[in-house]
Rosetta silent file (secondary structure, phi, psi, omega in degrees, C-alpha in Angstrom):
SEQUENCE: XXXXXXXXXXXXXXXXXXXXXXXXXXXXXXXXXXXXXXXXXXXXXXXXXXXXXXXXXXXXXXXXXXXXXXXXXXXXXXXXXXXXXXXXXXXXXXXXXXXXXXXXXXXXXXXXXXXXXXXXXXXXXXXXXXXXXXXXXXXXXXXXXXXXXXXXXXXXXXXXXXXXXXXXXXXXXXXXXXXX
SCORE:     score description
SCORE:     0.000 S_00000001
   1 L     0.000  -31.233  179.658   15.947  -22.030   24.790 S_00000001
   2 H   -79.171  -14.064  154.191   17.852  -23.187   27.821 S_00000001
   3 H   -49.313  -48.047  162.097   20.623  -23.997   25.753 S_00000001
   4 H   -51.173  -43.782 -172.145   20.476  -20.448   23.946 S_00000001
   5 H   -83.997   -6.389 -172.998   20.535  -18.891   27.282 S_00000001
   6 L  -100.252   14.119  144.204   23.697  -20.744   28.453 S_00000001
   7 L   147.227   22.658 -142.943   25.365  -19.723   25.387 S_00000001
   8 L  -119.385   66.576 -177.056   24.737  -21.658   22.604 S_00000001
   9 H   -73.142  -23.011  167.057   23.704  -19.091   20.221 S_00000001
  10 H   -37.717  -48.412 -159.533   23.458  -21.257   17.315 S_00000001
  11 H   -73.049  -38.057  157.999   20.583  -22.938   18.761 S_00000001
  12 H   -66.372  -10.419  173.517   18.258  -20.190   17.851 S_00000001
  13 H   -57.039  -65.712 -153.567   18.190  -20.952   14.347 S_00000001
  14 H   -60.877  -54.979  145.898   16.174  -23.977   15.304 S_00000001
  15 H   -23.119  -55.989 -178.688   13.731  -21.840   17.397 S_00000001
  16 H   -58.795  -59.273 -175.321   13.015  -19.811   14.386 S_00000001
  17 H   -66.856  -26.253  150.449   12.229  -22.523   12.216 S_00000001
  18 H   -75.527  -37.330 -135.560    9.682  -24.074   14.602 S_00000001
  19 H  -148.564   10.062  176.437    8.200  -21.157   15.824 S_00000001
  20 H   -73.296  -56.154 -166.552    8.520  -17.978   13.115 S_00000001
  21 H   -62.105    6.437 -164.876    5.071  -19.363   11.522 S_00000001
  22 H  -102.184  -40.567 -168.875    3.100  -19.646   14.542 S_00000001
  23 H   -76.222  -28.518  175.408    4.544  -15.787   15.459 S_00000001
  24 H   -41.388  -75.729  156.283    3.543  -15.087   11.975 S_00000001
  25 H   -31.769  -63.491 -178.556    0.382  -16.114   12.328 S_00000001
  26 H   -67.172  -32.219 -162.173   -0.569  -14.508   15.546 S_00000001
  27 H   -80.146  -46.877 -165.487    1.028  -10.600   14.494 S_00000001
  28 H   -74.776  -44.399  174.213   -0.992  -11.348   10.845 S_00000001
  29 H   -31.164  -33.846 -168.310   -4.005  -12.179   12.943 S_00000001
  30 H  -100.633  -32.976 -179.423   -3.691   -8.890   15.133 S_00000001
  31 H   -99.445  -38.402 -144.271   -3.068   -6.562   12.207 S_00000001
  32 L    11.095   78.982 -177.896   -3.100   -7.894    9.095 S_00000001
  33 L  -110.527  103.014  165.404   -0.267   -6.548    7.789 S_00000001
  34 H   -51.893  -61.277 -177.156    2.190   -9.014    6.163 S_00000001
  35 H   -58.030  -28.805  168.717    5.350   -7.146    5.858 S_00000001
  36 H   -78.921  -12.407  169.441    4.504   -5.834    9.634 S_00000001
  37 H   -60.461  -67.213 -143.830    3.821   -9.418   10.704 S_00000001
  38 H   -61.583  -39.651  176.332    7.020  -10.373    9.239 S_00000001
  39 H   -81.928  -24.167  142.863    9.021   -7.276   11.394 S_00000001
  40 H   -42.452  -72.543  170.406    7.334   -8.194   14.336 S_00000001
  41 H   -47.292    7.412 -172.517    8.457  -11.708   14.187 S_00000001
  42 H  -114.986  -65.917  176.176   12.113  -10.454   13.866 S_00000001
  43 H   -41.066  -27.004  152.246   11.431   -7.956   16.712 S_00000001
  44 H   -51.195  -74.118 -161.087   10.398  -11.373   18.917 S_00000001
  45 H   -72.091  -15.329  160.912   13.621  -12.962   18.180 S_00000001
  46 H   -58.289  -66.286 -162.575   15.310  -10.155   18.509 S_00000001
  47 H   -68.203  -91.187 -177.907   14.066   -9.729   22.202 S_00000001
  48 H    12.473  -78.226  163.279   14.706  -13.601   22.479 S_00000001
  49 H   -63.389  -38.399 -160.463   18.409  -13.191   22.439 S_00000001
  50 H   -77.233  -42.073  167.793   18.171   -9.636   24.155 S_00000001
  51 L  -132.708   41.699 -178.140   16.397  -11.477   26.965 S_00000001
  52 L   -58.031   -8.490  166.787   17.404  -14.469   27.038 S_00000001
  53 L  -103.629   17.869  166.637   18.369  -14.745   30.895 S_00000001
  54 L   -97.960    1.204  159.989   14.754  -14.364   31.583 S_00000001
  55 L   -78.621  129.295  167.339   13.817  -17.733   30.621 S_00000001
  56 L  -118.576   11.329 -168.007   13.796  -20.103   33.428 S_00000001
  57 L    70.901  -30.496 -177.084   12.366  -23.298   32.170 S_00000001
  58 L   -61.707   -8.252  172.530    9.750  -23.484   34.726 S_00000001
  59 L  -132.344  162.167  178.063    7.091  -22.624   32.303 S_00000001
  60 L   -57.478  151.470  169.064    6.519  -23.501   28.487 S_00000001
  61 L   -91.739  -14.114  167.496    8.425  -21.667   26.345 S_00000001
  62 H   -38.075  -47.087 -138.759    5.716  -21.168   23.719 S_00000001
  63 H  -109.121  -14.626 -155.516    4.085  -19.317   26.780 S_00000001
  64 H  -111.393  -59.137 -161.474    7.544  -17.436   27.604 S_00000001
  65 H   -72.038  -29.700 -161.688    7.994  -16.444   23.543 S_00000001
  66 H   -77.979  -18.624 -173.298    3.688  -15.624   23.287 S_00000001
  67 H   -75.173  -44.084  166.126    4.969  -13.032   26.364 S_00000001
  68 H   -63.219  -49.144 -176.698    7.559  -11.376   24.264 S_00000001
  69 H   -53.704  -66.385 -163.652    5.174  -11.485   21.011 S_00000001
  70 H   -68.172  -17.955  152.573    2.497   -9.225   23.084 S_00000001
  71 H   -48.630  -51.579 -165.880    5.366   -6.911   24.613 S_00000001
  72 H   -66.543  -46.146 -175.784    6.164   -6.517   20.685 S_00000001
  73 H   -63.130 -107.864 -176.826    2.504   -5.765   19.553 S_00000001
  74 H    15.123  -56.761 -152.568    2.061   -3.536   22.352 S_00000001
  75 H  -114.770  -15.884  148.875    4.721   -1.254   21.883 S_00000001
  76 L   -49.507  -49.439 -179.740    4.498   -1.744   17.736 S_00000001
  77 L   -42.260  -89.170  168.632    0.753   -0.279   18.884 S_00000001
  78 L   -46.684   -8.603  170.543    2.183    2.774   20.240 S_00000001
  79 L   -87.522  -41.913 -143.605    4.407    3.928   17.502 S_00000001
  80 L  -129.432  125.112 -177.638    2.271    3.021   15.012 S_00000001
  81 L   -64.348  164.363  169.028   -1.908    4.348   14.424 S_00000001
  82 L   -92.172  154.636 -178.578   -3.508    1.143   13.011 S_00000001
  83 L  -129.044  171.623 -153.192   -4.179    1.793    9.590 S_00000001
  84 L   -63.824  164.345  172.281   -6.932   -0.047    6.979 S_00000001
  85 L   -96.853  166.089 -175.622   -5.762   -3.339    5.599 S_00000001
  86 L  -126.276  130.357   88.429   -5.121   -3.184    1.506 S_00000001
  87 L    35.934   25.227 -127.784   -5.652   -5.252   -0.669 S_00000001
  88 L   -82.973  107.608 -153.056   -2.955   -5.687   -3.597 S_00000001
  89 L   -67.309  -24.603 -154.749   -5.056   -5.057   -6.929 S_00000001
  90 L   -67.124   -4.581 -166.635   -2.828   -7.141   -9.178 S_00000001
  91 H   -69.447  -48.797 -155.903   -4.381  -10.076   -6.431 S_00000001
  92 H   -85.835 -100.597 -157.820   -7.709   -9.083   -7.391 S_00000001
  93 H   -17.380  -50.659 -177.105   -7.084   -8.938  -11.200 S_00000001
  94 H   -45.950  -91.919  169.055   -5.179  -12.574  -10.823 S_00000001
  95 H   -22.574  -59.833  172.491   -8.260  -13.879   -9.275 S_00000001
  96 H   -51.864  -79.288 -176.491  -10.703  -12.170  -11.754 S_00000001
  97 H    -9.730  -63.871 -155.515   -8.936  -13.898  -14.787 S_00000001
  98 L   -75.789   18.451  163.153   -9.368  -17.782  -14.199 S_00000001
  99 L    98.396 -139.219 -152.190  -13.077  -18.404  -15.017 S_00000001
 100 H   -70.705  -60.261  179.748  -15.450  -20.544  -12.783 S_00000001
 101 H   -70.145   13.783 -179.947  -12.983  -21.250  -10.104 S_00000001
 102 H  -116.589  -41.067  154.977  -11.824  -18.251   -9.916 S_00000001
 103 H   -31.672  -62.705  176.204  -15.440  -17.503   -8.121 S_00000001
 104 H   -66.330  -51.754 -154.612  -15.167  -19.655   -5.560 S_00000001
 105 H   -88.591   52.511  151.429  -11.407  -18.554   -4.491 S_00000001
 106 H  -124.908  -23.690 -166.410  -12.844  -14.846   -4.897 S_00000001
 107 H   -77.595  -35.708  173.494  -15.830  -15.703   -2.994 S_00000001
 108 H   -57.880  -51.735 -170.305  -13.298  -17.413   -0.469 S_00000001
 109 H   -86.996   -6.942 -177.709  -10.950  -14.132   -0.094 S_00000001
 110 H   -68.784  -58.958  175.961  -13.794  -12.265   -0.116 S_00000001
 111 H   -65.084  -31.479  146.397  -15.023  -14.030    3.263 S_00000001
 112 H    -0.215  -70.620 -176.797  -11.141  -13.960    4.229 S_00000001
 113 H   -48.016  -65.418  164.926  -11.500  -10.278    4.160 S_00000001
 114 H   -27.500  -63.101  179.411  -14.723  -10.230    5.516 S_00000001
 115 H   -44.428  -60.594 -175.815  -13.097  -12.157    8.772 S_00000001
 116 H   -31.527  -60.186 -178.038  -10.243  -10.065    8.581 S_00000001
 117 H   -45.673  -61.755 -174.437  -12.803   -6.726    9.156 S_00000001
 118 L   -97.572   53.690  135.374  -14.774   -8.173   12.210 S_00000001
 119 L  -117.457  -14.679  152.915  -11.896   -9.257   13.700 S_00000001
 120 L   -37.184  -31.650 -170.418  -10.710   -5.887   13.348 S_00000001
 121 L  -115.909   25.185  150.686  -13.269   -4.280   14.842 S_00000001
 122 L   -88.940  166.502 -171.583  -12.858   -6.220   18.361 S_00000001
 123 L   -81.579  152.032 -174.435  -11.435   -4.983   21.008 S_00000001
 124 H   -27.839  -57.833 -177.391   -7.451   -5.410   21.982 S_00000001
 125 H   -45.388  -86.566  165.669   -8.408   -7.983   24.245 S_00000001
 126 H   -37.015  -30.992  165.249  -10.628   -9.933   22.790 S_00000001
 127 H   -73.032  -58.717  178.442   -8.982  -10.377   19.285 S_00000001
 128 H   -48.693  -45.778  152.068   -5.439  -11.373   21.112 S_00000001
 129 H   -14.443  -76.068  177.522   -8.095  -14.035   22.978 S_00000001
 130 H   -58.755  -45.946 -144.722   -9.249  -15.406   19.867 S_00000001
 131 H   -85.636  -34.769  179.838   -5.967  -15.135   17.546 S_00000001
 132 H   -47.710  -71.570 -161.688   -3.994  -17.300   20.914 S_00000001
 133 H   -86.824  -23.008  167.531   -6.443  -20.154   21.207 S_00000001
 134 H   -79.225  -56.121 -161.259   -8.023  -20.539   17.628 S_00000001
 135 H   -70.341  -54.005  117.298   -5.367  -19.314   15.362 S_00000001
 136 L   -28.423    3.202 -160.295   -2.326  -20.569   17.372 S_00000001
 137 L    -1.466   69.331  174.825   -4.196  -23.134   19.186 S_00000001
 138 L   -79.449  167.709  149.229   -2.290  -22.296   22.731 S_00000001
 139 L   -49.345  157.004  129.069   -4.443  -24.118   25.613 S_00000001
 140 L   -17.995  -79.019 -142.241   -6.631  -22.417   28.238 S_00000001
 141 H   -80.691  -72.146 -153.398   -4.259  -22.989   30.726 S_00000001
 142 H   -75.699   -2.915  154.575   -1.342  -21.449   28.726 S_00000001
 143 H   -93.943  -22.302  154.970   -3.263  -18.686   27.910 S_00000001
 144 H   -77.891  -17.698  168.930   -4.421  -17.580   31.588 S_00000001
 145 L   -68.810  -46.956  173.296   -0.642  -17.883   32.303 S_00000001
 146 L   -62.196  -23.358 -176.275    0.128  -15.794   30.001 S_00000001
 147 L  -126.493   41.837  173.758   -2.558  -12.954   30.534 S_00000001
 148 L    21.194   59.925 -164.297   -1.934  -13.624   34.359 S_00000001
 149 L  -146.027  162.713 -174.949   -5.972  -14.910   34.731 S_00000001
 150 L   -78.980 -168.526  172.406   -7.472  -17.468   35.403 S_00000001
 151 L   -98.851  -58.051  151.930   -8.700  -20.417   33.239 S_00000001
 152 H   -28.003  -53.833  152.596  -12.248  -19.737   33.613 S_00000001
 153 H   -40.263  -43.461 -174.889  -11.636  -16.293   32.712 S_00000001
 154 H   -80.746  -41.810  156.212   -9.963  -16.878   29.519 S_00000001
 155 H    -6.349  -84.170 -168.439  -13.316  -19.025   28.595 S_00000001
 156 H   -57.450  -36.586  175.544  -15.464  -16.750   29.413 S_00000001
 157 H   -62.497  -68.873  148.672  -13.148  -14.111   27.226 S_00000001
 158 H    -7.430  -68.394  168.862  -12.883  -16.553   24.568 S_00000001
 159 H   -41.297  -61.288 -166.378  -16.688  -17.345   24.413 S_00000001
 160 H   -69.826  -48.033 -174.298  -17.522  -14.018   24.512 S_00000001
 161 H   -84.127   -4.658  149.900  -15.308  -12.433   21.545 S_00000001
 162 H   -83.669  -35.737  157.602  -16.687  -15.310   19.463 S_00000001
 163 H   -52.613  -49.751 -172.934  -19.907  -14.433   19.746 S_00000001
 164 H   -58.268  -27.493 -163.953  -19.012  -10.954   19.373 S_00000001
 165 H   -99.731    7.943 -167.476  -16.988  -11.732   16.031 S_00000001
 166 H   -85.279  -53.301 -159.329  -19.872  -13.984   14.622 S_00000001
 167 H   -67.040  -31.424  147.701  -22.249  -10.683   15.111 S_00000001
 168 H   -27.816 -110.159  176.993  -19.315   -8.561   13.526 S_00000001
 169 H   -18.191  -32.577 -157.226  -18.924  -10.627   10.893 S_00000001
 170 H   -94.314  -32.972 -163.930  -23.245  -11.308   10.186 S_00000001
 171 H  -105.010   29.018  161.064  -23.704   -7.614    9.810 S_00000001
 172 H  -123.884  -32.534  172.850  -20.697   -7.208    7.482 S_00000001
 173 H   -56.693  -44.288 -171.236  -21.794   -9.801    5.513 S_00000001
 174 H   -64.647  -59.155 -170.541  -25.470   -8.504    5.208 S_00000001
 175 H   -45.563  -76.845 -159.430  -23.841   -4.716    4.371 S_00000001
 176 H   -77.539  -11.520  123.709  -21.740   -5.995    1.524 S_00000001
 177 H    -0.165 -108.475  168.137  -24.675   -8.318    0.560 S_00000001
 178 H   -19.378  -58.748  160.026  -26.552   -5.490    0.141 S_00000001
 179 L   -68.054  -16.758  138.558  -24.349   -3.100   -1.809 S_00000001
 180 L  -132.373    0.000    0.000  -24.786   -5.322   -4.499 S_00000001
């Protein structure tokens, strides 16, 4: 990146391709939206170049770029209500088709979904928490830098919104359980 910022625009290509899937990954984590993951991640790299003399090297840049990603959600937030995730039926039809093994990877997207749901239903905080250190596997420490907190703090945040998405999750399970 310090290359990028002294002028070396070229140099972001290489950025992308390390680091689009990770940004992928955290925007499909917080919405789960693909095509809005995917315009997020553009909207990062956009802001990349656009503020590119705000990198100083003194901190990771993962932790610099994860700074930019949550500026992007954020203000993606405000424009936009969140709305349910869908489904694509021809997925489900696909999936129906192949026989025995087509169980398990229905039973699989099924929990997928499930996951999806009770991560859905946590709070801003606590989802962004989760989607940093499991699903992106930033550090403690690069994640209290980033949400200007402590390390013990992000723990305890951490801790806490796993618990929260296991009870989420047990009582979503039992409901569609139930229904049939």
């Amino acid at each position: 990146m310090l290359q990028v910022k002294a002028g070396q625009v070229e140099k972001m290509a290489l950025l992308f391709e390390r680091y689009h899937r990770p940004l992928y990954g955290f925007f499909y984590h917080s919405n789960g939206h693909p095509a809005t993951s995917e315009d997020l991640v553009q909207n990062v790299f956009y802001r990349m170049l656009k503020y590119r003399h705000t990198f100083t090297g003194e901190g990771e840049f993962r932790t610099w770029m994860y700074h930019l990603a949550r500026n992007v959600l954020a203000d993606a937030a405000k424009k936009n209500k969140p709305s349910a995730h869908h489904q694509d039926i021809a997925d489900w039809a696909e999936k129906l088709a192949g026989g025995p093994t087509a169980d398990a990877g229905l039973q699989q997207a099924q929990d997928v979904e499930l996951l999806h749901q009770a991560l859905g239903q946590l709070s801003a905080e606590q989802r962004e928490v989760l989607v940093l250190s499991r699903f992106q596997e930033l550090k403690y420490e690069q994640i209290a830098q980033l949400l200007d907190t402590t390390v013990g703090a992000v723990k305890v945040r951490a801790h806490r919104a796993l618990g929260q998405l296991k009870n989420i999750y047990l009582k979503l399970e039992n409901g569609s359980k139930q229904e049939l």
